[in-house]
N, C-alpha and C positions, 0 to 999 in steps of 0.2 A: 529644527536642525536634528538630524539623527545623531544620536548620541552613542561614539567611538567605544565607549568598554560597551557595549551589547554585544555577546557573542553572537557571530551567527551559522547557522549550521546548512546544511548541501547535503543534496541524494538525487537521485533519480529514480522513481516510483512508476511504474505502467500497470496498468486496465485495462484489458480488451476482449469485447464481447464476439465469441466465436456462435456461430449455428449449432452446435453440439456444446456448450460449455463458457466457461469466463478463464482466461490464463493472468494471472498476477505476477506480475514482477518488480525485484529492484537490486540494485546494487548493495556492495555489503561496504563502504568507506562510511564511517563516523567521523567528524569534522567538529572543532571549534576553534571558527576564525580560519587562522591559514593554519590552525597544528593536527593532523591526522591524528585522533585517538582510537580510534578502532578499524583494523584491517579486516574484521571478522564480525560485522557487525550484523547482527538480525532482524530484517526489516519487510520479513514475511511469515505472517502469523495464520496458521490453525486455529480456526476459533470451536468449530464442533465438525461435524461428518457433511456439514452440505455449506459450509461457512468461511472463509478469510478473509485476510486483508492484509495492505501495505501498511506501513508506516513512514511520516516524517514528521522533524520535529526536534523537542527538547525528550532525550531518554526517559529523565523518572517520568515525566505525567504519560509518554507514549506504555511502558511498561507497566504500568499501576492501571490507566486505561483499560488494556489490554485484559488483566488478570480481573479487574469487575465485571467485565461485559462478558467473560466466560463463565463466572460463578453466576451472574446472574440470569444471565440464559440458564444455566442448569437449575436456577430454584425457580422459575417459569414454566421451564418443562415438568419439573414434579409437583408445583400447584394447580398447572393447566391441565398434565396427563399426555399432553400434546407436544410436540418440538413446535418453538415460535418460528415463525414462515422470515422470508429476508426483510420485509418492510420494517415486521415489529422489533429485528435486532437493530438493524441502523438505525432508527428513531431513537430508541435506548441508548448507541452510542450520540447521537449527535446532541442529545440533551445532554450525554454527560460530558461532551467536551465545550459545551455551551457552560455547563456551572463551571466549568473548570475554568475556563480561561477568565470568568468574571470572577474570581474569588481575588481576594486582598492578597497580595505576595510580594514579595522581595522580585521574585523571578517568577514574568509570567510564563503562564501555562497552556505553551502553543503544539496543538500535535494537530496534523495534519491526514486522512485516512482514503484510502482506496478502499472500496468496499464489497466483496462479489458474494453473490451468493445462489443457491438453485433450492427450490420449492416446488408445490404443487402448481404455481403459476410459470413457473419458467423459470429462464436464468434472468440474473440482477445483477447490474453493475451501478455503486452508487461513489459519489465525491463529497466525503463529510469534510468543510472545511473549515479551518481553524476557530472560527467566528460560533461553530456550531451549527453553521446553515448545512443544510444537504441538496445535491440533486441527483436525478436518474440519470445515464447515459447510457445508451442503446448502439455505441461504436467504439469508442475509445477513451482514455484518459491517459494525460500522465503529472506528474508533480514533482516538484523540488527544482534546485537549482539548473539541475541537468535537462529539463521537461520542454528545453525550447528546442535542440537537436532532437529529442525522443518525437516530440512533434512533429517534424519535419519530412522524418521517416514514416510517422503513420499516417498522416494525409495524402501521403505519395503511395504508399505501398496496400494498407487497409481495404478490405474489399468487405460487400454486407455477406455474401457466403462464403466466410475465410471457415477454416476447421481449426479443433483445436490444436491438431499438428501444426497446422498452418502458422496458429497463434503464436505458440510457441517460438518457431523460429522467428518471425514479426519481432516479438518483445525481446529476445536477443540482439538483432538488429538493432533495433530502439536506444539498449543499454552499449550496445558498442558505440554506436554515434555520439553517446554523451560523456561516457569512458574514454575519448578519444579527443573532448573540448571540454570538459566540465572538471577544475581540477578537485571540487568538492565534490564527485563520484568515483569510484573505482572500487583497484581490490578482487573482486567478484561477482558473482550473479548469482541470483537465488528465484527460481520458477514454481507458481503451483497453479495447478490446473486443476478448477471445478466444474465437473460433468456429472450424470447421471449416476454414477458409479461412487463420487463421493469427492471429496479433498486429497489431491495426490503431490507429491515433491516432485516435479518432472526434471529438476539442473538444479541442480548444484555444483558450481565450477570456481575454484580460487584462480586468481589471474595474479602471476609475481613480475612484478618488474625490477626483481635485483639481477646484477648485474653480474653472472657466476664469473 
């Protein structure tokens, strides 16, 4: 029987691998249960110059997550000499949300990860999921509570030679479909786009629905 004080939390996260690049998205609503605590919430991360990710999940382990897998890509790159390629980051993260989630706690420790990234092999788009397992995807992804409308839209719309332009408008669509059924998504959008040129913010857009 699932058990009623479990908060639980909603977002809608997308990943989508373009011919020129990977565009990450998600909404910005914070949720636990039915009370909206964050209208400005940030659930698209910069990891280095060819690197990011989505998040979903519980805040502290997604934000403490976050801030090891960047310190430790940088003490990698200065014992290597070398920047680590996308394989070696995501591995690194998905081991650490593998000890995570198995460690002794009051409150488990579920974050959920979109993952892109561009190296000397291409672009990567990978789904670290809560459990720690990871896979590749070579089209699309999306996650959280919002990701069945997000889906909906990208198996209809998704093409193998879409651009990153293209992408972009794609994963707005995505988040409107789910902003529009999903009541633990809203608020906002937040876009980045990794291509040869590096990690960029392409949208940023608050969405108000009060009532002037």
């Amino acid at each position: 029987m699932e058990n009623e004080n479990i908060m639980k939390t909603g977002t809608t996260t997308v990943g989508i691998v373009c011919k020129d690049g990977i565009v990450l998205a998600a909404d910005r609503r914070a949720t636990a249960g039915s009370m909206i605590v964050d209208k400005k919430a940030q659930k698209v991360f910069k990891i280095n110059n060819s690197m990011a990710l989505t998040t979903a999940g519980g805040v502290s382990d997604i934000q403490l997550l976050v801030k090891l897998l960047k310190a430790e890509l940088a003490l990698k790159s200065v014992r290597t000499e070398r920047e680590p390629n996308v394989k070696e980051a995501v591995n690194l993260l998905a081991g650490m949300v593998y000890s995570n989630i198995r460690k002794m706690s009051m409150i488990p420790g579920v974050s959920h990860f979109l993952f892109g990234g561009f190296d000397s092999e291409g672009f990567h788009l990978y789904d670290v999921y809560p459990d720690g397992s990871l896979s590749k995807n070579d089209e699309f992804i999306s996650s959280g509570s919002g990701s069945v409308m997000a889906y909906g839209v990208l198996e209809t719309l998704y093409k193998s030679d879409i651009r990153t332009e293209e992408g972009i408008k794609l994963a707005v669509k995505c988040l409107n479909a789910a902003l529009q059924r999903d009541s633990a998504s809203g608020n906002g959008i937040d876009i980045m786009a990794i291509t040869k040129e590096g990690v960029k913010n392409v949208l940023e857009k608050e969405i108000n629905n009060k009532i002037e």
